[in-house]
C-alpha positions in Angstrom: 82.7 16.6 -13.1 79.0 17.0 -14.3 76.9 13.6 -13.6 74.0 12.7 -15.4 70.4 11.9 -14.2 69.5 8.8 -14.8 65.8 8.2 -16.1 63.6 5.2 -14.6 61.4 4.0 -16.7 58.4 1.8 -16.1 58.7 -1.3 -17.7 55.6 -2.8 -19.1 54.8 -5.5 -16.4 55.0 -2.7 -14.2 52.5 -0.8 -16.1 50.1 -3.7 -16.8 50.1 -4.3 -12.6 49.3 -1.0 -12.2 46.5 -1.0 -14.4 44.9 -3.9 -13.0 45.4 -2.3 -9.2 43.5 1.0 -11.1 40.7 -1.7 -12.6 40.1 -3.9 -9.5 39.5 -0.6 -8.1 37.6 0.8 -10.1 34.8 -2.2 -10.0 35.2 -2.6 -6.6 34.0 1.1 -6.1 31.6 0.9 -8.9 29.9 -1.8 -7.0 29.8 -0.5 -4.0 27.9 2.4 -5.5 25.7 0.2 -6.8 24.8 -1.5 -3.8 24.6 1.9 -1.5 22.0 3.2 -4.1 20.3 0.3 -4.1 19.9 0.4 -0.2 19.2 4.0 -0.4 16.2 3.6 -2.5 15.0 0.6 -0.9 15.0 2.9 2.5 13.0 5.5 0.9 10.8 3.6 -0.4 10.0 1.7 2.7 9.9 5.1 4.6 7.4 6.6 2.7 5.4 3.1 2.8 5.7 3.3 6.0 4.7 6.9 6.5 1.4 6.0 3.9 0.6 3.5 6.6 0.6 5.1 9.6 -1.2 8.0 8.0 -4.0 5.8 6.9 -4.0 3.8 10.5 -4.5 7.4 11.8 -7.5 8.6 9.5 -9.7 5.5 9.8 -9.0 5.7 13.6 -9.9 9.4 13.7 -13.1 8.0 11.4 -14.3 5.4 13.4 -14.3 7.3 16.1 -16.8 10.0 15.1 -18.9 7.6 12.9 -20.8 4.7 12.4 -21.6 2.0 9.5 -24.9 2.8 7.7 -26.6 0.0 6.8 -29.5 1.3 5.1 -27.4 2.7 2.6 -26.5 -0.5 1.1 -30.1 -1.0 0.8 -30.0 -5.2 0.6 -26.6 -5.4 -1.5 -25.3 -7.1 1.6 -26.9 -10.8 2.8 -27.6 -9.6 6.3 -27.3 -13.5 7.2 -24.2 -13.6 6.0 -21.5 -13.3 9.0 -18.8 -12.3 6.0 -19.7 -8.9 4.6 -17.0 -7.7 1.9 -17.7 -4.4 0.0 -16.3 -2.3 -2.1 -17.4 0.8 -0.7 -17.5 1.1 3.0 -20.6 3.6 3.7 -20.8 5.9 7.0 -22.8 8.2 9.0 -22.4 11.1 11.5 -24.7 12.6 13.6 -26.3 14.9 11.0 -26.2 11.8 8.7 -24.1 12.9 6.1 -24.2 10.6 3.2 -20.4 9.4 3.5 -19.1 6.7 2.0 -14.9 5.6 1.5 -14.2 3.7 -2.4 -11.2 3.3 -4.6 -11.6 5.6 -7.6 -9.7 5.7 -10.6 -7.6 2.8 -12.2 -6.7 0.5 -9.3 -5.1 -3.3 -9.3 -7.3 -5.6 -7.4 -6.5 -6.2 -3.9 -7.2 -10.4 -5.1 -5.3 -9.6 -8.7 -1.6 -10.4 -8.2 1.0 -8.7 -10.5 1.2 -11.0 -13.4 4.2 -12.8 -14.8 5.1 -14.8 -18.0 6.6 -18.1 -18.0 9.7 -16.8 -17.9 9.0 -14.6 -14.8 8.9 -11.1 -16.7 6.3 -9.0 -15.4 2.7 -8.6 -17.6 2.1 -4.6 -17.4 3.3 -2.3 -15.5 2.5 -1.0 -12.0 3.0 2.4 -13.0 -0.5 1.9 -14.8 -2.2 1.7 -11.6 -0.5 5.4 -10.8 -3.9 7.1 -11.0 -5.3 4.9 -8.3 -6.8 6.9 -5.2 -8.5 6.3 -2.0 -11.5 8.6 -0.8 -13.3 10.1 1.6 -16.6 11.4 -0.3 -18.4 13.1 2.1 -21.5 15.4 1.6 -20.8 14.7 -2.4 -17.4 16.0 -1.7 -14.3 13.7 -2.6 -10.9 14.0 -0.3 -8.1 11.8 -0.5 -6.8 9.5 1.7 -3.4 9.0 0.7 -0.8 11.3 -0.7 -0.8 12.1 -4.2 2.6 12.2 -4.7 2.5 9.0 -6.0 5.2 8.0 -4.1 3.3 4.9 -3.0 0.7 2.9 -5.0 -2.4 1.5 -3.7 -4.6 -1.0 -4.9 -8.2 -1.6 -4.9 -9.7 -1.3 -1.0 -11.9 -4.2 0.1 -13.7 -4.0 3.8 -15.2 -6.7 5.6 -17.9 -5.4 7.5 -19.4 -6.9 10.9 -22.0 -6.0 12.9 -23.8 -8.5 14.5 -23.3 -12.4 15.1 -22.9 -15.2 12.9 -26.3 -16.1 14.1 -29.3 -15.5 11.8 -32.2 -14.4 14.3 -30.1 -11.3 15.6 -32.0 -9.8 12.5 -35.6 -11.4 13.5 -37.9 -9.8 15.5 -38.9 -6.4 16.4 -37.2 -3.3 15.6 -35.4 -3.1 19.3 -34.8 -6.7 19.5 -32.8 -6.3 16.7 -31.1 -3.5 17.9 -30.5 -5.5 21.5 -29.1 -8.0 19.8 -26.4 -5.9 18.1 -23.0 -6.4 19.0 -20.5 -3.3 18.5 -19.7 -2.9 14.7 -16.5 -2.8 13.4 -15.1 -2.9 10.2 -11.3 -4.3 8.5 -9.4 -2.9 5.7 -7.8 -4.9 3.2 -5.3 -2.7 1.3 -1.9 -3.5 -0.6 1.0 -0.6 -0.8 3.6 -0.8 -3.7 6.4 1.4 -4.5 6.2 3.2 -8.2 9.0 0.8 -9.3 8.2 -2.3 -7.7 8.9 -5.5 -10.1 7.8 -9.0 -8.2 11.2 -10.4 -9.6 13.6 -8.3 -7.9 14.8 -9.1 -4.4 14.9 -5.9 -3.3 10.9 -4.8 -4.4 8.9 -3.4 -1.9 5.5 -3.7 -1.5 2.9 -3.8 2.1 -0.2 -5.9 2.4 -2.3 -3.7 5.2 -4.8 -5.7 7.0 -6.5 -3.2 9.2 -9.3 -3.4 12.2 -11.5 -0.6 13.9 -14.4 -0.5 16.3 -17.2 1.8 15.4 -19.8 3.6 17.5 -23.2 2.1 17.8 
């Protein structure tokens, strides 16, 4: 006696569970995505930050090491009573007294300029404006830079704050070796600000690094 198969058939509330197992699914991977790219790109961008960082520590170090500030070349710009000494461009010398100095060229945000937002919190402009923005070593009227350009991190507009002496106005009265007695060691601080290419100051996730940086020069 020949029996026949039976056929089971999904019925449609069957279906429709299934479907909604497939959906939940579905979102719950999609966000997950989401979220490990997000990570991933905030890890990169914070690694090659950090990377622009400690390369920068390590050339001003290796700088300040073999050089000194030279004051004549700012020839006055700078109140030499003034115990705060902020400059654009930090000037240097070697022993052959090269004429060296460290600037920001090209289009650069200003360290004091925050990014800036509408009303409704949408960022003015765009970072990637400020793509072009270098820093420089031009030594012996040749330029070299001082951070990657890769532009895989954005700097803005370098300030120093130059200090040579005491706050105390007579250290620059006097003879010509008094003045030089009176010299404390100079040193010099950096004031830079990192951003990633697609930093935006509304997202919780932007990455950015304010460098405040110190060094002792030779006399």
């Amino acid at each position: 006696m020949k029996t026949k198969a039976k056929l089971k058939w999904f019925t449609l509330i069957e279906m429709l569970i299934v479907m909604v197992i497939i959906g939940i699914l579905a979102v719950v991977l999609t966000e997950s995505y989401i979220t490990i790219s997000k990570m991933a790109l905030k890890i990169e961008q914070e690694k090659n930050i950090s990377e622009e960082s400690l390369m920068l520590t390590q050339i001003f170090q290796s700088i300040s090491d073999e050089a000194t500030i030279d004051y004549d070349a700012y020839s006055g710009n700078l109140d030499k009573n003034n115990s705060y000494w902020f400059t654009w461009i930090l000037y240097l010398t070697w022993e052959q007294r090269s004429w060296t100095k460290i600037y920001s060229t090209w289009n650069c945000l200003d360290l004091d300029q925050s990014i800036r937002i509408d009303e409704d919190g949408n960022q003015i402009g765009d970072i990637r404006e400020y793509t072009w923005c270098s820093l420089v070593l031009d030594k012996d009227w040749e330029t070299t830079p001082l951070l990657s350009t890769n532009w895989k991190v954005i700097p803005s507009k370098v300030m120093f704050k130059i200090i040579p002496y005491d706050s105390d106005a007579n250290y620059f009265s006097g003879t010509e070796t008094q003045v030089i007695n009176n010299l404390h060691q100079p040193w010099f601080r950096v004031f830079i600000h990192l951003y990633a290419p697609l930093y935006q100051p509304t997202w919780t996730n932007k990455i950015d690094e304010p460098l405040q940086l110190f060094f002792n020069l030779n006399v």
